[in-house]
N, C-alpha and C positions, 0 to 999 in steps of 0.2 A: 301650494295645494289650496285650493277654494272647494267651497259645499259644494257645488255642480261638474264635479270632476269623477270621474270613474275611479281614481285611485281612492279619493276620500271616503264617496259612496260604496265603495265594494270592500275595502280591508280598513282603513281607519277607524270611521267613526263602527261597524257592527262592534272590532275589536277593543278599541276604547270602552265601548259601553257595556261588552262584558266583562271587563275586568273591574270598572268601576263599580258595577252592582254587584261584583262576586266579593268584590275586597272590605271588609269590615268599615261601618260609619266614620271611626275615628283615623283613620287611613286613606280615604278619598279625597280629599284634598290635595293630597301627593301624587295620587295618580293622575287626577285634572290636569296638575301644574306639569308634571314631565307630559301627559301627552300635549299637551298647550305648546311647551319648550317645541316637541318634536315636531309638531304641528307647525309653528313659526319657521324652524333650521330648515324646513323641507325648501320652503322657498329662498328665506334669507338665511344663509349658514353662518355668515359674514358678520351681519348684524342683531345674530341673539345677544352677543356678549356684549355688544352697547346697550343693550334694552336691560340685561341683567345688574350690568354694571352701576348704571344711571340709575335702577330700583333701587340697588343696595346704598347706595346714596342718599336716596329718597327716602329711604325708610331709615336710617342713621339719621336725620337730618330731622325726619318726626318724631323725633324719640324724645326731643326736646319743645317741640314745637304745641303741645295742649297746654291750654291757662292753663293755672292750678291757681286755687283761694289762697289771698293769704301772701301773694308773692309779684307784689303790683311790679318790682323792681325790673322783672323778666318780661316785660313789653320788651321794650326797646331790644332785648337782646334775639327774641322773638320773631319780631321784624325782619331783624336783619339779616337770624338765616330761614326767614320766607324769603325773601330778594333772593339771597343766594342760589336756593334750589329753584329757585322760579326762573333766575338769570341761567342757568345751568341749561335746565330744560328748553326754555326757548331758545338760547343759542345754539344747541344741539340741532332742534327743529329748521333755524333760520338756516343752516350751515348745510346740513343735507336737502332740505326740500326746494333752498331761492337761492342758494350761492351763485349755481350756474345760470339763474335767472340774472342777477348783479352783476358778474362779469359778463353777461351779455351787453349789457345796459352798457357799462362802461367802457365795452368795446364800441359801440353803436357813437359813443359819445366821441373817444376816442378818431375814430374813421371820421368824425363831422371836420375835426381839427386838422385830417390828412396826418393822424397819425398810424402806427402799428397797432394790429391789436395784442393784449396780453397773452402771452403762453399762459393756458390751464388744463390742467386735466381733469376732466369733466366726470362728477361725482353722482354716483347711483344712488336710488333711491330709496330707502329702505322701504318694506311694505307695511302700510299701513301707520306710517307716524304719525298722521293728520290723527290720527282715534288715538292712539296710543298714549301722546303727548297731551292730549286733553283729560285723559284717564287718571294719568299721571297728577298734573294741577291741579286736578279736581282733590287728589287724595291730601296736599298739602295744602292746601285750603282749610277745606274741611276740618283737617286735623289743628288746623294752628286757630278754628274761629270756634272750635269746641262741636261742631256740627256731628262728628263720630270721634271715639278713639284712635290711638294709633294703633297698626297692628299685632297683633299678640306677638307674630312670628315673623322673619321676613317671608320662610314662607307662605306666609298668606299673603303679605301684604305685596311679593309677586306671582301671586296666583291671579290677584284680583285685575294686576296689569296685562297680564298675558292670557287671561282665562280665554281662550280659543273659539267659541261660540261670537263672540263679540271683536277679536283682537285686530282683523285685518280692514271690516266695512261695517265696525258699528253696530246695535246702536253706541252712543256712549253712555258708559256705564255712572255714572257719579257715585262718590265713594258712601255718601250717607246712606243708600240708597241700596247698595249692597250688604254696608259693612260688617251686621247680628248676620245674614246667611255666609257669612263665609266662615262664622265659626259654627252657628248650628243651622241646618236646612233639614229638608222634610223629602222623599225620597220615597216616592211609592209606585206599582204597578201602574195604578190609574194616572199619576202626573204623568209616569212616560210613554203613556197611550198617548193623553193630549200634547205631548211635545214633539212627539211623534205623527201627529196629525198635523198640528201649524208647522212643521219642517214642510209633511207634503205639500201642504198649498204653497209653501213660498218656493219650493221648488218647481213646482207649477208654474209658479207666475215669473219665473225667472225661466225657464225652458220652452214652454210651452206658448207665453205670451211678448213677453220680451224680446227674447233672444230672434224670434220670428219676425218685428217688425223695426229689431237694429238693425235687421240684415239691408231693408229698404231704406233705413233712416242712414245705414252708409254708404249707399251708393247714391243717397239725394246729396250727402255735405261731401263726395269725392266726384261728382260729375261734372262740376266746374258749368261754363255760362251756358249750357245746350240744356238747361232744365226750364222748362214752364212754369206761368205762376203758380198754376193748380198742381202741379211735379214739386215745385219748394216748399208749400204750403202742406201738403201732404207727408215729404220727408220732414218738416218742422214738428208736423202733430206725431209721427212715429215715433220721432225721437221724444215727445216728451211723456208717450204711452210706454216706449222704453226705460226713458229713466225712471221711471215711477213702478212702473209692476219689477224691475229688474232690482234699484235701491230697497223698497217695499221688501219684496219676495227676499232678500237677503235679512232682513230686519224679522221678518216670519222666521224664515229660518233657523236664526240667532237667539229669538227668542224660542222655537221649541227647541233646540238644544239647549238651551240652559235652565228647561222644564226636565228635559232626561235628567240633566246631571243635579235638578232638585233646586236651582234658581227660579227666583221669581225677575225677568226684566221690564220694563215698563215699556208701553205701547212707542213704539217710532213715528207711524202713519195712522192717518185719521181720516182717510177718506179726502186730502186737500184737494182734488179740481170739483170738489164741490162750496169751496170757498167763493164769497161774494165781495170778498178786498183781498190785500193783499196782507194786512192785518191776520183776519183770519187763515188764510193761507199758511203763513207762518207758525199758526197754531197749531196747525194738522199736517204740517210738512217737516220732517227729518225734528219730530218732535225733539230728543233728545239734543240737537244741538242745539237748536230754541232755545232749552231751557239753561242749556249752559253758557249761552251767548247770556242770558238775562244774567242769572246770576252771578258769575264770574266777571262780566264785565260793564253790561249794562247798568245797572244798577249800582256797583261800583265807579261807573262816571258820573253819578249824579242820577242815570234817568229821567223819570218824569218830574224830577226836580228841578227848579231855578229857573221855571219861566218855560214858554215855547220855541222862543229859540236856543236854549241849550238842550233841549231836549227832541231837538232835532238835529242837532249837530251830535248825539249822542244816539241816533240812530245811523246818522250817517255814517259815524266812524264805527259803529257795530260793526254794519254791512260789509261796509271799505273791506274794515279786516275778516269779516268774514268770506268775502271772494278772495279776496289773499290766500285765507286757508285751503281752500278748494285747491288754487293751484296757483304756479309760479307762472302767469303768463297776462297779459296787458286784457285781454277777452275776459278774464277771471274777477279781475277789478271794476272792471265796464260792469260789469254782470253784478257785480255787489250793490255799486252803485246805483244803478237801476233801480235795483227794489228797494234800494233805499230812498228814495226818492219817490216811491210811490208811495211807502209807506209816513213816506211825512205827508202825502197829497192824501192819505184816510185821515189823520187828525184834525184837515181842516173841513175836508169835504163831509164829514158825518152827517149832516142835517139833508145836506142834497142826494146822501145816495140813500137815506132811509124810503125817499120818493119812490125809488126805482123796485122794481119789483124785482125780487131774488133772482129769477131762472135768469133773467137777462145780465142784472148784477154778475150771475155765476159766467156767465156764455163771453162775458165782459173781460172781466177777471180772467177767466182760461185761456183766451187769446193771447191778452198782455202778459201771459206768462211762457207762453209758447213763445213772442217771440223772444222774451227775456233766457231762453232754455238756448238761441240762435248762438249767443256772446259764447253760452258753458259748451257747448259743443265744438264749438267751429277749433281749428287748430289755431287760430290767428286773429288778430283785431279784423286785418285787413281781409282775412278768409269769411268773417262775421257782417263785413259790410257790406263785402259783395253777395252773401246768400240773402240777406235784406233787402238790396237789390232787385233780385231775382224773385223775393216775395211781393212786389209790388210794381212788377215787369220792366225794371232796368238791366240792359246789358242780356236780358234773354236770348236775342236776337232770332227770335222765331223759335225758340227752344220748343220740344214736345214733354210730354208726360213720361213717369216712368215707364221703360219699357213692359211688356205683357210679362217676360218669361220672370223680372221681377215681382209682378204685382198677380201672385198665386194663387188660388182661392185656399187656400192655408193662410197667406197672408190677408186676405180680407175677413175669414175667421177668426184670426186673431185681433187684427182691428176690429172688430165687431162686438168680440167681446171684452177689448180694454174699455171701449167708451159707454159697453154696458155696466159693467161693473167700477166703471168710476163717476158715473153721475145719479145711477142707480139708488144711491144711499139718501140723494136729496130727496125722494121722496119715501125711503124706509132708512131712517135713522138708524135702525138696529144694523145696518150692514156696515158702518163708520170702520167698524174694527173689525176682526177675527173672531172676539171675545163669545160673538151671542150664538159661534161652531161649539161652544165646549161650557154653555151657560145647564143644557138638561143631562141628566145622568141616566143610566139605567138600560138596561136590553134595548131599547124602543129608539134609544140615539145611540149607543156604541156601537152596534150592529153594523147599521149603513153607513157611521162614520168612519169603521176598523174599514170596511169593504172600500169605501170612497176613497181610502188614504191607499191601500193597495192597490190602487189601480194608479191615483195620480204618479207613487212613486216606480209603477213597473213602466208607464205610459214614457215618463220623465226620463227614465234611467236607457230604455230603449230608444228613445232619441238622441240620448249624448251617444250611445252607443254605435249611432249609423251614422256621428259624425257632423252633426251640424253645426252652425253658430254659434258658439258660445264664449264671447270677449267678456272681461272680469273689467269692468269699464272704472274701476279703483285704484287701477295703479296708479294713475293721473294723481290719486288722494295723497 
């Protein structure tokens, strides 16, 4: 089940949010975490009881894991079961999301030597572990560095794992960051107008914008060498006005569901193709994992510590394993590396690109990330080199543009207004975020806003309903 599904939109979430507003303050909890459970079985029935199981674990495991004064002796023992749960978890992660990625590998090595390849049977992929797993870490971290307590209850402390607004695309939640609302939070008409409001936009921009201009961006990366430069170049930008209003609009969403149910979550996107590096970029791109890449790992390598060359080798190996995350595939890793590699090229270049004047910086910048979007896309290394290719008229061979009955005037409304409202903000600052939708109160903004949100979600919901587009482009996650 995903937000943009008829099933969720028409009976889940109305149903859910009545019984949680009906049900007593000290009670809702309980009801988040079964419809969350119910919410996960829909799709994976299979794999709730490893996520539950793994929690109960997890939370066993922190029960021991907060300093306490007084008790220097308990480092060491500390440690060791952080390793433990941390070992647990990522094995868990490596085993379902890259196994079959490894025995590929090692079949490929294998067949070099003219050997057999191995019998395997090939392991599905639970939805959503790339978030899960990070959600997960974050909470035994936290609790073992003092950053929050451990959970009062397990069921909180798998409420906070499974909490269903956030479980399947994010954003990621970090445990400090929730940990006082999951025992008390704040629950009012007016919060679930506004969460109610940023739902509609992100369903907007996931239906309305998105899902219209993946339909071109997957017929430009399945049309193989009969595409044009200005046909590849075209398919590259849909695709990265797709990923962006599609990831984005899910992270809206997420966050106003977690205003319904009286969460407060922190911003995902920032407005990033208005970034001038790749630096900034990162700042305003899938914030949440930013910040969990920094602190969990960056910064625990050393960082900007011990000279510039380790602390470019401490970007690198961010990245490295940050395209790892993303996905099990050789495109995934390219793709890390990439930006990792540029973002070691802003530490040196800072002096020369202060010269440059921003809009081109940004026009710059937006480019070299479209084609860096070519690697996350494509199915294949070798799928990635040949649309590259094709972007710079290799192997075209007289190729044409997308065809007409593709390129719709619905699709050029929708492109028209991704690239309005994604560079728009360089020059009104206030549009970065959501936030300055739900900054004024009173008749004079709830009015057009209740009206506006009515319409985006009848507009939205009459679209999935006549059947259009709509790929949940996370399973990959």
């Amino acid at each position: 089940m995903v937000f943009s599904s008829i099933m969720f939109l028409s009976v889940f979430l109305p149903i859910t949010l009545l019984i949680y507003h009906l049900t007593p303050a000290r009670f809702r909890n309980y009801v988040a975490l079964v419809a969350s459970l119910f919410f996960y079985s829909w799709g994976a029935p299979r794999f709730v009881f490893v996520l539950i199981g793994t929690s109960a674990i997890d939370y066993a495991i922190s029960r021991h894991l907060h300093p306490e004064k007084g008790h220097p002796h308990r480092l060491v023992s500390r440690r060791l079961l952080l390793t433990v749960a941390i070992a647990l978890n990522v094995g868990l992660f490596l085993y379902f999301k890259y196994m079959n990625f490894f025995v590929d590998q090692f079949n490929v090595m294998l067949a070099c030597f003219g050997g057999s390849p191995a019998a395997w049977t090939r392991i599905a992929l639970p939805i959503g572990i790339s978030f899960f797993t990070f959600q997960k870490l974050s909470y035994l971290v936290d609790v073992y560095r003092g950053a929050g307590p451990p959970a009062p209850s397990f069921a909180q402390h798998l409420l906070y794992v499974v909490l269903f607004p956030q479980l399947i695309a994010g954003p990621i939640v970090r445990y400090h960051d929730v940990a006082a609302q999951l025992i008390e939070r704040t629950c009012s008409s007016e919060k679930t107008l506004e969460g109610l409001w940023r739902f509609a936009l992100g369903l907007a921009k996931k239906v309305l914008i998105a899902n219209v201009v993946g339909s071109v961006a997957d017929h430009a990366f399945g049309t193989g060498s009969g595409l044009s430069i200005g046909g590849a170049w075209l398919g590259a930008t849909c695709y990265a006005w797709q990923i962006y209003f599609d990831f984005s609009g899910y992270s809206d969403m997420a966050i106003g569901l977690g205003r319904m149910l009286g969460f407060d979550f922190l911003e995902n996107f920032r407005a990033p193709y208005i970034a001038a590096n790749f630096t900034e970029f990162w700042r305003r791109w899938h914030i949440s994992l930013s910040n969990w890449m920094r602190e969990y790992l960056y910064i625990p390598l050393g960082g900007n510590r011990g000279g510039r060359l380790r602390r470019d080798l401490n970007l690198w190996v961010v990245f490295l394993l940050s395209g790892f995350w993303h996905g099990a595939a050789w495109n995934f890793i390219v793709w890390g590396l990439y930006h990792g590699l540029f973002l070691s090229l802003d530490k040196v270049t800072t002096r020369w690109r202060e010269r440059i004047a921003r809009p081109v910086a940004v026009i710059t910048t937006f480019v070299l990330v479209v084609v860096g979007w070519i690697f996350f896309r494509a199915e294949s290394l070798g799928d990635a080199g040949a649309y590259l290719g094709r972007m710079v008229g290799m192997g075209s061979g007289g190729g044409t543009g997308l065809p007409l009955e593709i390129m719709t005037p619905q699709v050029w409304l929708a492109f028209a207004i991704a690239a309005v409202f994604s560079f728009l903000p360089l020059w009104l600052p206030t549009l970065e975020t959501c936030d300055w939708t739900t900054r004024r109160s009173g008749p004079m903004a709830s009015l057009p806003r209740t009206l506006t949100t009515a319409l985006l979600l009848a507009t939205s919901f009459m679209t999935l309903v006549n059947g259009g587009f709509n790929p949940f482009i996370y399973f990959r996650f």
